[in-house]
C-alpha positions as CSV (number, residue, x, y, z in Angstrom):
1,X,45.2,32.9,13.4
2,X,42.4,35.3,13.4
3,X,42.7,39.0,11.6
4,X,40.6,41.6,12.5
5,X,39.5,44.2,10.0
6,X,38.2,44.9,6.5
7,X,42.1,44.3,4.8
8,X,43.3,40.7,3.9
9,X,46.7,40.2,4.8
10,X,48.6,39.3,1.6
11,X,50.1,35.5,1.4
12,X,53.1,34.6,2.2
13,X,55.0,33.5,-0.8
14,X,53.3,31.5,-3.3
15,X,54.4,28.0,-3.3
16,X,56.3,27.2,-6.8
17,X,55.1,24.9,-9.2
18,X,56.6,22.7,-11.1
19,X,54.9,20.4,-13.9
20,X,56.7,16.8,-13.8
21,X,56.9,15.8,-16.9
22,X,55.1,11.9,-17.3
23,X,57.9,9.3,-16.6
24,X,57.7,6.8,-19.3
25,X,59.5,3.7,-18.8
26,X,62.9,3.3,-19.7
27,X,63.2,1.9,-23.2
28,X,65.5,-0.6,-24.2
29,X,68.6,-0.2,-27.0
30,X,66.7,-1.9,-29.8
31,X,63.5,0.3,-29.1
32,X,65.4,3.6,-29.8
33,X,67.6,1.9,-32.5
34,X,63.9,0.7,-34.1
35,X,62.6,4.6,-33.6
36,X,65.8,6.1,-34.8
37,X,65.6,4.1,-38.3
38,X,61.5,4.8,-38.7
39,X,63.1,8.5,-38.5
40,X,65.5,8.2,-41.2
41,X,64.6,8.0,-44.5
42,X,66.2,6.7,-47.7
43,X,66.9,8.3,-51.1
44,X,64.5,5.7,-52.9
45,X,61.4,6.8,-50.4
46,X,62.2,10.7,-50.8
47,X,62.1,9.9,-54.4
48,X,59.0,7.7,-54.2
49,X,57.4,10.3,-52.3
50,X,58.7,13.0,-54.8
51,X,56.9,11.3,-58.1
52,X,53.8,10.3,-56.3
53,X,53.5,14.2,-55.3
54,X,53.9,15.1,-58.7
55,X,51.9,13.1,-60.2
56,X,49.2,14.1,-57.4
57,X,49.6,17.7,-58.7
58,X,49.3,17.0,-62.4
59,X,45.9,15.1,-61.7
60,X,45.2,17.7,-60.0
61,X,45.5,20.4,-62.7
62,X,44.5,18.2,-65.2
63,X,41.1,17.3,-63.3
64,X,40.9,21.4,-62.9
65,X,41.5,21.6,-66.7
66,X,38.8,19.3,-67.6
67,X,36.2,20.8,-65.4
68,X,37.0,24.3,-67.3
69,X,36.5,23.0,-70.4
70,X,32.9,20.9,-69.3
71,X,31.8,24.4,-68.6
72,X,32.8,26.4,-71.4
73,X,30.9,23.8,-73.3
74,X,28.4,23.7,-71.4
75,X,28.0,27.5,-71.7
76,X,28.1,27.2,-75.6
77,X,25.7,24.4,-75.9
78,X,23.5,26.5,-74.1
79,X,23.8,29.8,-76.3
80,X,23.6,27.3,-79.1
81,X,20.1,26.1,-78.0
82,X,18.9,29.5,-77.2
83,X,20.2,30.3,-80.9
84,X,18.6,27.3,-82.1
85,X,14.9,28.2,-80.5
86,X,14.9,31.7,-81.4
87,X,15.7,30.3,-85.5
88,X,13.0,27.7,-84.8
89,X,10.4,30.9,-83.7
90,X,11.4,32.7,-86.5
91,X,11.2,29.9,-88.9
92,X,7.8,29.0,-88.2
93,X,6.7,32.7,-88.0
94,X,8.1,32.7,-91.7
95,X,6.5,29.2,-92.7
96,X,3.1,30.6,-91.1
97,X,3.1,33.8,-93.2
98,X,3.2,31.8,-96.2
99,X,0.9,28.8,-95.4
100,X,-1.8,31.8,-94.6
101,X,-0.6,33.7,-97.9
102,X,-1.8,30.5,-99.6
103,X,-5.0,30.3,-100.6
104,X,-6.1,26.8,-102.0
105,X,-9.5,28.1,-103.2
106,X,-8.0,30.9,-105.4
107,X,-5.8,28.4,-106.9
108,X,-8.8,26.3,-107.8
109,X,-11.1,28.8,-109.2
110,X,-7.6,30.4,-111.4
111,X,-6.6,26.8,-112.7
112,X,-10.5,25.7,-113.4
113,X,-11.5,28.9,-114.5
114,X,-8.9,30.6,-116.5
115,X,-6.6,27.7,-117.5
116,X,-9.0,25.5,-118.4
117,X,-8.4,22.6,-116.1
118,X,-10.6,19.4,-115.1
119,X,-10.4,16.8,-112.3
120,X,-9.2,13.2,-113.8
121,X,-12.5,10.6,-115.0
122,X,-12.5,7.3,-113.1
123,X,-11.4,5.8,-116.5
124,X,-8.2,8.0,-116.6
125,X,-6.7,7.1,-113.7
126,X,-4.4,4.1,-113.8
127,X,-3.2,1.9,-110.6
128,X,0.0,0.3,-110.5
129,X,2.2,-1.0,-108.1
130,X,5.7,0.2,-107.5
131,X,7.9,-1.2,-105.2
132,X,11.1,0.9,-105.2
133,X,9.7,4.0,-104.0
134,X,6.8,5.5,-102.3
135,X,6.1,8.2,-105.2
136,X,6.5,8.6,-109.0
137,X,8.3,11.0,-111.7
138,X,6.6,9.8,-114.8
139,X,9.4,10.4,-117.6
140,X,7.5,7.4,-120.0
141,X,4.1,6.2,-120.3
142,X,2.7,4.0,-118.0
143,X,2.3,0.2,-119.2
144,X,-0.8,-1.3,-119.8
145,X,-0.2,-3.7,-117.2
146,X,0.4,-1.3,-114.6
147,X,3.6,-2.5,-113.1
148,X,6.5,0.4,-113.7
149,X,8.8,-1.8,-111.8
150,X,10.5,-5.4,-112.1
151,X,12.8,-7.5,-110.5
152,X,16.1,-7.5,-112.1
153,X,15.6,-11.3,-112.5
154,X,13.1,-13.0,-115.0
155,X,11.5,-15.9,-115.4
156,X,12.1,-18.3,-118.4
């Protein structure tokens, strides 16, 4: 039918719609028996499940635990080392000071001139060989021979 005019006529009642819902195929008594026991759970699973969620949760906070304390040390280790680099600066600031305070000429000339002091002759200085140490404290005189130290054992 044709309508003349600008104006639509309005629909006659919209047709209702229903959604079917899919059919599924019947299912048989041991199918819904089998779905209505994977539904029920036992005290022993609740209880399984029960520790295991625990225990997940005390990992948990333990792992949480241990990552706080990595980075609290980590933290102090690192104020440490800044601590430990500013005491090294200073340190060797210090230890210049004195080296340049030092002079080894002065010290020289004062113990050659005023206190009378001479470098050793050739025919002063004694070798020897001493095996338990890499320097000496002389508290006795040196042996002729020129060994300070022996071998607990002798030879007869």
């Amino acid at each position: 039918m044709y309508v003349y005019g600008n104006v639509a006529a309005l629909p006659e009642a919209a047709p209702e719609y229903r959604e079917k819902s899919p059919t599924r195929p019947k299912a048989s008594r041991q199918v819904r028996k089998n779905r209505r026991m994977a539904l029920h759970m036992n005290s022993a699973y609740v209880i399984f499940l029960s520790v295991a969620a625990v225990m997940a949760v005390i990992v948990c906070v333990n792992y949480v635990k241990l990552q706080s304390r990595i980075t609290g040390y980590s933290k102090n280790i690192t104020a440490m080392q800044a601590e430990l680099a500013n005491m090294r600066e200073e340190n060797n600031a210090r230890y210049n000071a004195v080296m340049d305070s030092v002079n080894l000429d002065e010290i020289r000339d004062r113990a050659q001139n005023q206190l009378g002091m001479v470098y050793a002759s050739p025919e002063q200085i004694i070798k020897y060989d001493d095996p338990a140490a890499d320097y000496v404290k002389q508290y006795e005189d040196i042996p002729e021979d020129g060994v300070i130290a022996r071998s607990g054992k002798r030879n007869r």
